[in-house]
C-alpha positions as CSV (number, residue, x, y, z in Angstrom):
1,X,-77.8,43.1,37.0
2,X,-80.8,40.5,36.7
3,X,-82.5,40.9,33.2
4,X,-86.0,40.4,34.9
5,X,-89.2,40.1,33.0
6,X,-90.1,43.5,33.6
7,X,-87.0,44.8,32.0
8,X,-87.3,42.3,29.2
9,X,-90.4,43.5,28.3
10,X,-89.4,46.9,28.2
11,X,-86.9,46.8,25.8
12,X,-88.5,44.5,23.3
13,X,-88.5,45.8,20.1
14,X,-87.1,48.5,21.2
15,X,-83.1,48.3,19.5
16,X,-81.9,51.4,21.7
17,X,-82.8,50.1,24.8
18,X,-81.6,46.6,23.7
19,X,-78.0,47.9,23.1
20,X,-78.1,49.6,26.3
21,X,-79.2,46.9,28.1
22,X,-76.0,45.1,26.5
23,X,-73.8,47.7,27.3
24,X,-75.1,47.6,31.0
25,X,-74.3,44.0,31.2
26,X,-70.7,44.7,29.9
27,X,-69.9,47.3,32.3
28,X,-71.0,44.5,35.2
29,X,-69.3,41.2,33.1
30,X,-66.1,42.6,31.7
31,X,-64.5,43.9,35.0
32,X,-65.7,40.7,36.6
33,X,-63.8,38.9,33.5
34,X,-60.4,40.6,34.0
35,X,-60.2,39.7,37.8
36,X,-61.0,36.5,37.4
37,X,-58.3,36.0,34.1
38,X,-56.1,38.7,33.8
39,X,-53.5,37.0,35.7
40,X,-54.3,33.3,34.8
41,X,-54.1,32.5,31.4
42,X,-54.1,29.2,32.4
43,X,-57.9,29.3,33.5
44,X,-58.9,31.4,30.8
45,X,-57.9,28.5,28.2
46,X,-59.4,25.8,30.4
47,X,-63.1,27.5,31.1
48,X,-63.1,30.1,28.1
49,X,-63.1,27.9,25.0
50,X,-65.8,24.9,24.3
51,X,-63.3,21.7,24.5
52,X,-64.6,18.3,23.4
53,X,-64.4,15.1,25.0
54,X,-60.8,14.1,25.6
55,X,-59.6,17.9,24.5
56,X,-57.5,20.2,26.4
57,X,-54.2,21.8,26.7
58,X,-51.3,19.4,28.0
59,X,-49.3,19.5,31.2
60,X,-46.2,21.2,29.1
61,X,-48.7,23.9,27.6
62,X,-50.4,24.7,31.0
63,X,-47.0,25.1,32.5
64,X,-46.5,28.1,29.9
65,X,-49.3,29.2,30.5
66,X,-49.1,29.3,34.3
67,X,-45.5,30.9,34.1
68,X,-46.1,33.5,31.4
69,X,-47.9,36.6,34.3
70,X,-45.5,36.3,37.0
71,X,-41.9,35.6,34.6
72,X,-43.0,38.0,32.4
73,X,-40.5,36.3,29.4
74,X,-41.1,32.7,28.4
75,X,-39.3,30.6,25.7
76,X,-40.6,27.2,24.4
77,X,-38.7,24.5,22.4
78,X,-39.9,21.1,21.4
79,X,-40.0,18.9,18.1
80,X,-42.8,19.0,16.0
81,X,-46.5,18.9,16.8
82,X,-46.3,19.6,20.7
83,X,-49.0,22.3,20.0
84,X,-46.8,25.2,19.9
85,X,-49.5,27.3,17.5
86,X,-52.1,26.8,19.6
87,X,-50.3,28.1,23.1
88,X,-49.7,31.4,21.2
89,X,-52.7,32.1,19.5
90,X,-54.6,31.2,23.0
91,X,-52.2,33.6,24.8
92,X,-52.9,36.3,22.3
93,X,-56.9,36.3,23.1
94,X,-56.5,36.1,26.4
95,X,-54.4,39.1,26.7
96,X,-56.4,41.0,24.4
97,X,-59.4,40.1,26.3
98,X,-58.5,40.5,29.6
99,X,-56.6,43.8,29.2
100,X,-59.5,45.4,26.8
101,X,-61.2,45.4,30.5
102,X,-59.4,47.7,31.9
103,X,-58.1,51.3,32.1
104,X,-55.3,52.3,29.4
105,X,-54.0,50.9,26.2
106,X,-52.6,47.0,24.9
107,X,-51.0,46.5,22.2
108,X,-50.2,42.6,21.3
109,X,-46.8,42.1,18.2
110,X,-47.3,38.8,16.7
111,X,-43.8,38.4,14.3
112,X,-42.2,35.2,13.4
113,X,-39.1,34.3,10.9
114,X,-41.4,34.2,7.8
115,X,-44.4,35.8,7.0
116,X,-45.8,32.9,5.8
117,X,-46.0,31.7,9.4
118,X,-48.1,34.7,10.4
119,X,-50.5,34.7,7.4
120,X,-51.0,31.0,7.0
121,X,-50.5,29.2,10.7
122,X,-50.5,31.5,13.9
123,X,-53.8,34.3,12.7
124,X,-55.6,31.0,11.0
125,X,-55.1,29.3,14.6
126,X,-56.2,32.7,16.0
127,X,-59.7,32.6,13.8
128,X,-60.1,28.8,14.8
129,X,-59.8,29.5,18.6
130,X,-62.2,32.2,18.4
131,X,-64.9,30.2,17.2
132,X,-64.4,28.4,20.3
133,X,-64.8,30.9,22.7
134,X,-67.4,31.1,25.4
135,X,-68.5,34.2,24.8
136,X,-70.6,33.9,27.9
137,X,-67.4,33.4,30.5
138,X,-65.7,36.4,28.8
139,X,-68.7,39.0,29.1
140,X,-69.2,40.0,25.8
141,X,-70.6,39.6,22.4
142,X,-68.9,38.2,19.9
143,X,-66.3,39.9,18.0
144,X,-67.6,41.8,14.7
145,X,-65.5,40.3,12.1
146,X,-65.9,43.7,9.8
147,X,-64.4,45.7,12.9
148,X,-62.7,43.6,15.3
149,X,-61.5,40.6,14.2
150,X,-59.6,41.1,10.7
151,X,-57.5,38.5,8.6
152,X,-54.2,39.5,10.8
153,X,-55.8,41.7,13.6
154,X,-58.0,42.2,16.3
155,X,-58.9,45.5,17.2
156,X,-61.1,45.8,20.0
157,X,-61.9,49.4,22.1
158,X,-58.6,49.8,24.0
159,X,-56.3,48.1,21.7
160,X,-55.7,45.8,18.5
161,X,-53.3,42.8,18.1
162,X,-51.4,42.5,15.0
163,X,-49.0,41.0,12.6
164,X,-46.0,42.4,11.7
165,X,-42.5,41.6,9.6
166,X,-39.8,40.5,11.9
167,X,-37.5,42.1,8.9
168,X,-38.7,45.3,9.6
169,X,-37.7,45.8,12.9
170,X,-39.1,49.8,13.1
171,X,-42.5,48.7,12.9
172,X,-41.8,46.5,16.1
173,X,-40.1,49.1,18.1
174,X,-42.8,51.8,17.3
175,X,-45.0,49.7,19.3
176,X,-46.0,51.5,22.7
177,X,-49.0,51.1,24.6
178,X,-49.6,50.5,28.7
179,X,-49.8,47.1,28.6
180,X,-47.9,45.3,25.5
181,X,-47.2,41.5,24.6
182,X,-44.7,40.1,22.2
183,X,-45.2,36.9,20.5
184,X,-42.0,35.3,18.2
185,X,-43.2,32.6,16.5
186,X,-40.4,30.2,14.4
187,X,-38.1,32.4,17.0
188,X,-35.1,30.4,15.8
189,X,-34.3,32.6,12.9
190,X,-35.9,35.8,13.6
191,X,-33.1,38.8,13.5
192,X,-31.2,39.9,16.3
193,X,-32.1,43.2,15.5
194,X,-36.3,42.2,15.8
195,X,-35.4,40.9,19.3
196,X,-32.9,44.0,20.1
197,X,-36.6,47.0,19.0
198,X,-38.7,44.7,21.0
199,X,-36.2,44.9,23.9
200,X,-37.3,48.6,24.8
201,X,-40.5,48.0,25.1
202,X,-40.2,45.2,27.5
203,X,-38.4,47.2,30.1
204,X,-41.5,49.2,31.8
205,X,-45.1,48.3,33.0
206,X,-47.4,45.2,32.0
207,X,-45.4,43.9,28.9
208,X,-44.6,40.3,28.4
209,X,-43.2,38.2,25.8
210,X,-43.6,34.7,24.2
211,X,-40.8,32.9,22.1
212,X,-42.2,29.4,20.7
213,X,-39.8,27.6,18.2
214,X,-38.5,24.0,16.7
215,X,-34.9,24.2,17.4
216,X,-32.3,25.0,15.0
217,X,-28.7,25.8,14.6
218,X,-26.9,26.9,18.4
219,X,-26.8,30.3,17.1
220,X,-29.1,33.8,17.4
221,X,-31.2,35.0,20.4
222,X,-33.9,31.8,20.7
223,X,-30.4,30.0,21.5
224,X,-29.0,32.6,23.7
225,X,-32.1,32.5,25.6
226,X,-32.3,28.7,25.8
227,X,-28.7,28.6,26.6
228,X,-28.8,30.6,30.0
229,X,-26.1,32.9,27.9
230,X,-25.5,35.8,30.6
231,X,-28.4,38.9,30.0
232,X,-31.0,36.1,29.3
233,X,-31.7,34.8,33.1
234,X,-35.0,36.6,33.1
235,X,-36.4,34.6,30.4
236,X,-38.0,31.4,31.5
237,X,-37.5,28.7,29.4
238,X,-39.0,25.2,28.6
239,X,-37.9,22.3,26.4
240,X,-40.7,20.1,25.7
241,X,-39.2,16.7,24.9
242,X,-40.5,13.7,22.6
243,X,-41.3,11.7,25.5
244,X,-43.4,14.5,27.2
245,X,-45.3,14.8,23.7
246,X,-46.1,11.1,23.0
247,X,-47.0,10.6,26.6
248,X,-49.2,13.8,26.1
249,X,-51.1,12.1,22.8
250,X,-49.3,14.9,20.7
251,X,-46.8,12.7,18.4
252,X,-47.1,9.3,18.1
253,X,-44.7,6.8,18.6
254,X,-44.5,5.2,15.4
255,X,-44.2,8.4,13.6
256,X,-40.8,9.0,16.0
257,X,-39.7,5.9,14.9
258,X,-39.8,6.2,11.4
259,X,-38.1,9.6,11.4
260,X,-35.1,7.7,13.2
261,X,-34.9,5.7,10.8
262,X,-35.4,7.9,7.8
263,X,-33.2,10.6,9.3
264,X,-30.6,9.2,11.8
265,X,-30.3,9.5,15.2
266,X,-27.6,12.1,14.8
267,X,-28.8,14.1,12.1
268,X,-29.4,17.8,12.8
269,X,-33.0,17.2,10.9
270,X,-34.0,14.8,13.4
271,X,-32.3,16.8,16.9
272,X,-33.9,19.4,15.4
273,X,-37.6,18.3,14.7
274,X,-38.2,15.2,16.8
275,X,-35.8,16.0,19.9
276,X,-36.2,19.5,20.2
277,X,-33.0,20.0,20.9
278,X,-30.5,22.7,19.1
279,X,-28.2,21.3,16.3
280,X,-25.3,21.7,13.8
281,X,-25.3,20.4,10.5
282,X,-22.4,18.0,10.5
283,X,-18.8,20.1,10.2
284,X,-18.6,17.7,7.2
285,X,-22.2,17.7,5.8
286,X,-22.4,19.1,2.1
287,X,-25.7,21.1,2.7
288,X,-26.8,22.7,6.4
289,X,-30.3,21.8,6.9
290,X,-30.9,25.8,7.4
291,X,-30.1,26.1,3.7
292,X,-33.0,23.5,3.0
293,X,-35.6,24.9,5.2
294,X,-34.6,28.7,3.3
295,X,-35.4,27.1,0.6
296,X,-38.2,25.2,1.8
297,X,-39.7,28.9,2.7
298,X,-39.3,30.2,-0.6
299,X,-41.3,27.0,-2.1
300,X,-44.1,27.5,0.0
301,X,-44.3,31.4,-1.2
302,X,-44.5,29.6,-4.6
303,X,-47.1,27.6,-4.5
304,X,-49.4,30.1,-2.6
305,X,-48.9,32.5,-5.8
306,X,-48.9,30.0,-8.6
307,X,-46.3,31.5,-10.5
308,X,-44.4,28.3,-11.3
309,X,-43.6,29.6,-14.9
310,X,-43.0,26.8,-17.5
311,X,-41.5,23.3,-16.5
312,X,-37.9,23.8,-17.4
313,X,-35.6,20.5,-16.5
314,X,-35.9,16.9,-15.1
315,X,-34.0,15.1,-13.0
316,X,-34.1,11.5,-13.2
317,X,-32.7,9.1,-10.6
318,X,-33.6,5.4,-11.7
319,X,-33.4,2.7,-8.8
320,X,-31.8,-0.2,-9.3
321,X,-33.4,-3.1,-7.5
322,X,-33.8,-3.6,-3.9
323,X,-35.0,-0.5,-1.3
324,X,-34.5,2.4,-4.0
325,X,-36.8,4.2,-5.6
326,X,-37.1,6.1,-8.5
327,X,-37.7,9.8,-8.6
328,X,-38.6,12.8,-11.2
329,X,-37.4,16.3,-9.7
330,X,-39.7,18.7,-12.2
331,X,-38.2,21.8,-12.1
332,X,-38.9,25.4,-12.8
333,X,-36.6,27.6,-13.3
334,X,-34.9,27.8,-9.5
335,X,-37.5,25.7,-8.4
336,X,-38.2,21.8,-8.0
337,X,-42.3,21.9,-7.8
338,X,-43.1,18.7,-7.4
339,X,-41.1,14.5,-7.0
340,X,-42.4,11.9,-8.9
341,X,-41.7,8.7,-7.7
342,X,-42.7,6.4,-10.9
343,X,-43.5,2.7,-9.9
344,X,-41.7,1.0,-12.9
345,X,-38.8,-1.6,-12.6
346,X,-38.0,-1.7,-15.9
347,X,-36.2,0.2,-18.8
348,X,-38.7,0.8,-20.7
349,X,-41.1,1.2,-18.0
350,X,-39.1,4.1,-16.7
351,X,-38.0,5.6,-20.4
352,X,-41.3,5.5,-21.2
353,X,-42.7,7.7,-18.0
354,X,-39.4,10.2,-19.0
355,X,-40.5,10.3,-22.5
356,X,-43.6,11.2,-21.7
357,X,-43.0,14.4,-19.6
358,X,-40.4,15.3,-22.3
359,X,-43.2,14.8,-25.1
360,X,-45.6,17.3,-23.3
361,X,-43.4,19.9,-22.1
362,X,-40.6,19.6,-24.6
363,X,-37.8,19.7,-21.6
364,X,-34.1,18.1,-21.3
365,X,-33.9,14.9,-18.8
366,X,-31.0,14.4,-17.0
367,X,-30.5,11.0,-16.2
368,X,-28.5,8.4,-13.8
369,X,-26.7,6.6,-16.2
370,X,-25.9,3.8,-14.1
371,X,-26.9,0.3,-14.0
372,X,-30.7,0.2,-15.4
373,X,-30.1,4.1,-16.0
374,X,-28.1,3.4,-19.1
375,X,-31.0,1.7,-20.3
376,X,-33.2,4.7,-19.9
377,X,-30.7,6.4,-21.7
378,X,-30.2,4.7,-24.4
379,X,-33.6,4.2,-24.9
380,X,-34.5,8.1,-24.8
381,X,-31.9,8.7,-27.3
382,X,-33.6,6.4,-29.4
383,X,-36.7,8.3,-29.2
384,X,-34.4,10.9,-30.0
385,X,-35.2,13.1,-27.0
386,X,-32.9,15.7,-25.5
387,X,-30.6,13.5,-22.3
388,X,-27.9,14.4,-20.6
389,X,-26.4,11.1,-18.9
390,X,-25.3,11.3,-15.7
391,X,-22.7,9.3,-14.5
392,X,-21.5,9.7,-10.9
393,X,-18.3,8.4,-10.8
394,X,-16.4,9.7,-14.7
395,X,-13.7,12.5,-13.8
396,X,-14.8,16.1,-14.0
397,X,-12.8,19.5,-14.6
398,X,-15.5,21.6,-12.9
399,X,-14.4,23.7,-10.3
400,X,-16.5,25.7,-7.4
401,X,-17.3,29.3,-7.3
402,X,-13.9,30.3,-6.3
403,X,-12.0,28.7,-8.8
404,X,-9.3,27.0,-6.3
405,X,-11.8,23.4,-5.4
406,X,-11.5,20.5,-7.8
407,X,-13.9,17.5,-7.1
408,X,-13.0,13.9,-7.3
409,X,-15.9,13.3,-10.0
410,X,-19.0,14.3,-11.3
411,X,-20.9,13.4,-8.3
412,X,-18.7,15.2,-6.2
413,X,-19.0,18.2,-8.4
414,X,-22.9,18.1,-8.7
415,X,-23.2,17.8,-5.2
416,X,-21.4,21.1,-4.4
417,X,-22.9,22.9,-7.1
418,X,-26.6,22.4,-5.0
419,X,-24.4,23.6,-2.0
420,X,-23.4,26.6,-4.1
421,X,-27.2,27.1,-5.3
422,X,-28.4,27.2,-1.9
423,X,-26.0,29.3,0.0
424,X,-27.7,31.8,1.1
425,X,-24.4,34.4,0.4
426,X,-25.1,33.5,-3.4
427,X,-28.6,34.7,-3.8
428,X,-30.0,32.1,-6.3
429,X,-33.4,31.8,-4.9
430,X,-33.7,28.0,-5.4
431,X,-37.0,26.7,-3.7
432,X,-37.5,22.9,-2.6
433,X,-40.8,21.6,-1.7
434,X,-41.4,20.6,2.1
435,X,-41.0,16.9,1.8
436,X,-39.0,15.0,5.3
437,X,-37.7,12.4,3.1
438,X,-36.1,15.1,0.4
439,X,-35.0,17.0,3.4
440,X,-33.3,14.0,5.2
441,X,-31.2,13.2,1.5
442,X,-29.6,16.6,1.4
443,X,-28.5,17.2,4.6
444,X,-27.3,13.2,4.8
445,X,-24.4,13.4,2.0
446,X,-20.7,13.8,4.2
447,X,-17.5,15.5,2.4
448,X,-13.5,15.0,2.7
449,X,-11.2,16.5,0.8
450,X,-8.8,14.0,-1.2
451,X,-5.7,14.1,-3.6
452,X,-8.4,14.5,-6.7
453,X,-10.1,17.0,-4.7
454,X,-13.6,16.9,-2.8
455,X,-15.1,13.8,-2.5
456,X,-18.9,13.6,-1.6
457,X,-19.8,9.9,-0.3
458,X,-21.6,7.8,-2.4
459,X,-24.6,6.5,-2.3
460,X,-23.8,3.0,-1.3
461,X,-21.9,4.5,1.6
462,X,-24.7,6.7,2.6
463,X,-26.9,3.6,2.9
464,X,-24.4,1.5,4.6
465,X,-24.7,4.3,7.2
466,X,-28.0,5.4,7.2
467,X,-30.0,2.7,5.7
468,X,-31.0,4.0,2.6
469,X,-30.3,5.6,-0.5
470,X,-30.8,9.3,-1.5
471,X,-32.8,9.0,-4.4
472,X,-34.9,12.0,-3.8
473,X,-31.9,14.1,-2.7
474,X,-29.9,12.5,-6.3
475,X,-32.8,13.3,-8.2
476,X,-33.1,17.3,-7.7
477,X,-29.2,17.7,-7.4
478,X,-29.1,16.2,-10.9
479,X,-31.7,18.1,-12.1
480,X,-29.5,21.8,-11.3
481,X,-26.2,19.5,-12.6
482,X,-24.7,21.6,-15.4
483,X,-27.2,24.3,-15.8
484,X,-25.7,27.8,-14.6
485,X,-27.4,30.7,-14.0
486,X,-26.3,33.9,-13.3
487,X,-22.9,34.7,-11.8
488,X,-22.5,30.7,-11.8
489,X,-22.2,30.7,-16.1
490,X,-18.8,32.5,-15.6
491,X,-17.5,29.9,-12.8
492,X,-18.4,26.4,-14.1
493,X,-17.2,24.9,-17.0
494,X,-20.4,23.8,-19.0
495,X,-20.1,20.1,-20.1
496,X,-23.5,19.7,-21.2
């Protein structure tokens, strides 16, 4: 249909014939559209969106993308920043796009491990990447944002794409339509029984699915799948690797460096994030990095409500010379908000940073009492503020949750107890902000079990091994040392 000048005239001022003259040009553009892109996702992402100078999807992206129509099931892995968000939100336009063309209903179930990831990261990404569309190549206007595109849905004529809880697995198994896609975002913890409802759906007519994930522990279905376990064959899988995203501009080197040598090349933190590759926790690690990144979740939900409540404890780690640092662990309640990481080298320097916090908010410090931490100490008592002194090594009668563990000292003891807090079979709720160095301390401490009882390593031969001290890590473990709550008042001995 050529919009001559005839026509043109005709329907000026005229908003009826306008809108039929659009709706003419749609019937002509959008079947045009879904032959061209329905099965190449590949070329809809290359042609459909405006890309800048230098901008464009990478080999390891257009690879999904090329797979995705003909294997039906595809499952990505890679560290960090290979541009993981992107590939899904791009797939989920240009299925809804493409299949709005045609004859029957679509349907498109965006879930992921944490709703978080939904509302903040993969229908943000979505909203971004519309803006970008050439609404020309796609042979249509743009979408209505009061109608169509919604925070965490697009509902078009034929179908909507939406967001939904991957703890509630009904509402993905009452999804039916002709022509259905499933996206698992963070597909490294989402339920077995989220996979199992979607399962169903992916056994008749044109239904696809997209798993995208950072590694984690070798367990659950994004392993299975990865894995090659028997039942999964008909997934296609991909493992991006760090080489493939430096060479493709998407980390830099430097920044792969440092994590080596912040986290250790055997750490489960850095397999997990910078190699893409599945990993354990050390058998004799205190603290699994899942436990952190639970907790890491439940921070995040924090600080997008703002219900901190009142600053309740500090935790005080004071460095003593050379590569340390020291470090303030506020916390509230269950939760460490924020680290401070105070530039003084002095005792008074440092008491008087303490002092201050305890002035304004009238909260107990807990303090490393060793070396220039006695100092502090002392000096805090002076000022006649409430301090707990911490000493690592003194002899403990605190016992774990069970009664039948004894620790080799307080460090020891203090250490389990964050273990305790943070198992997820004990329900405490703690939340850690999403800091790489924090992250790295707690899953770096090691365990054995000696005549005394547990020993945790010590921080001397944590940096003999990793390079550096756990000041971070020391500073929020002391500021839960000796402070019970719940079940835990009846299982510790309080020492306080």
């Amino acid at each position: 249909m050529t919009a001559t000048p005839d026509i043109l005239e005709a329907v000026r001022d005229n908003p009826a014939a306008i809108e039929a003259l659009i709706e003419g040009l749609d019937a002509v553009l959008a079947p045009r559209f879904a032959e061209v892109y329905a099965d190449h996702p590949d070329r809809f992402v290359l042609e459909c969106f405006t890309w800048k100078p230098g901008e464009g999807p990478t080999p390891d992206q257009l690879d999904v993308l090329r797979e995705l129509p003909a294997r039906r099931r595809a499952a990505l892995r890679g560290p960090h920043g290979l541009g993981k968000t992107a590939l899904a939100a791009w797939v989920v336009l240009w299925f809804g796009l493409t299949r709005n063309c045609v004859e029957g209903d679509w349907k498109v179930v965006t879930t992921a491990s944490a709703w978080r990831q939904l509302s903040h990261y993969l229908w943000p990404e979505i909203h971004k990447w519309v803006r970008r569309l050439r609404w020309d190549r796609v042979g249509r206007g743009r979408f209505d944002e009061r109608t169509e595109l919604l925070i965490q849905m697009l509902k078009l004529s034929n179908g909507e794409a939406f967001a939904a809880a991957s703890d509630k697995p009904d509402l993905i198994e009452g999804a039916h339509a002709d022509r259905l896609l499933y996206v698992f975002d963070e597909a490294k913890a989402i339920p077995m029984e989220t996979w199992d409802a979607a399962e169903g759906a992916l056994a008749s007519g044109d239904c696809m699915a997209l798993a995208i994930s950072t590694p984690g522990e070798p367990v659950g279905r994004f392993y299975d799948i990865h894995a090659r376990k028997p039942g999964y064959e008909d997934w296609w899988v991909k493992h991006v690797t760090l080489q493939d995203c430096i060479v493709a501009g998407r980390v830099s080197q430097e920044w792969a460096e440092q994590r080596l040598l912040q986290w250790g090349e055997e750490s489960a933190v850095y397999q997990n994030r910078v190699l893409g590759e599945f990993a354990s926790s050390e058998a004799d690690g205190v603290i699994p990095l899942s436990w952190v990144e639970a907790a890491n979740d439940r921070w995040k939900a924090l600080e997008e409500s703002g219900e901190w409540g009142p600053l309740t404890r500090l935790g005080c780690d004071i460095a003593d010379g050379g590569q340390d640092h020291n470090s303030i662990a506020r916390r509230h309640g269950m939760a460490i908000r924020k680290l401070d990481r105070p530039n003084e080298r002095d005792t008074m320097g440092m008491a008087g940073r303490i002092a201050g916090i305890q002035e304004q908010h009238k909260v107990e410090a807990v303090v490393d009492a060793i070396g220039i931490g006695a100092g502090v100490v002392a000096r805090l008592r002076e000022l006649e503020l409430p301090v707990v002194a911490f000493s690592a090594s003194e002899g403990t009668k605190m016992r774990d949750l069970s009664g039948e563990i004894k620790f080799r000292n307080k460090r020891s003891a203090a250490w389990w107890t964050m273990r305790e807090l943070l198992d997820p079979a004990n329900a405490q709720g703690v939340a850690l902000p999403l800091n790489d160095l924090l992250t790295g301390d707690l899953t770096a401490p090691h365990w054995r079990d000696t005549s005394s009882g547990v020993g945790v390593e010590s921080k001397d031969d944590i940096r003999k091994r990793i390079g550096r001290s756990t000041d971070d890590g020391d500073a929020v473990v002391m500021a839960f040392w000796q402070e019970p709550v719940g079940q835990f008042a009846e299982a510790f001995e309080i020492y306080v």
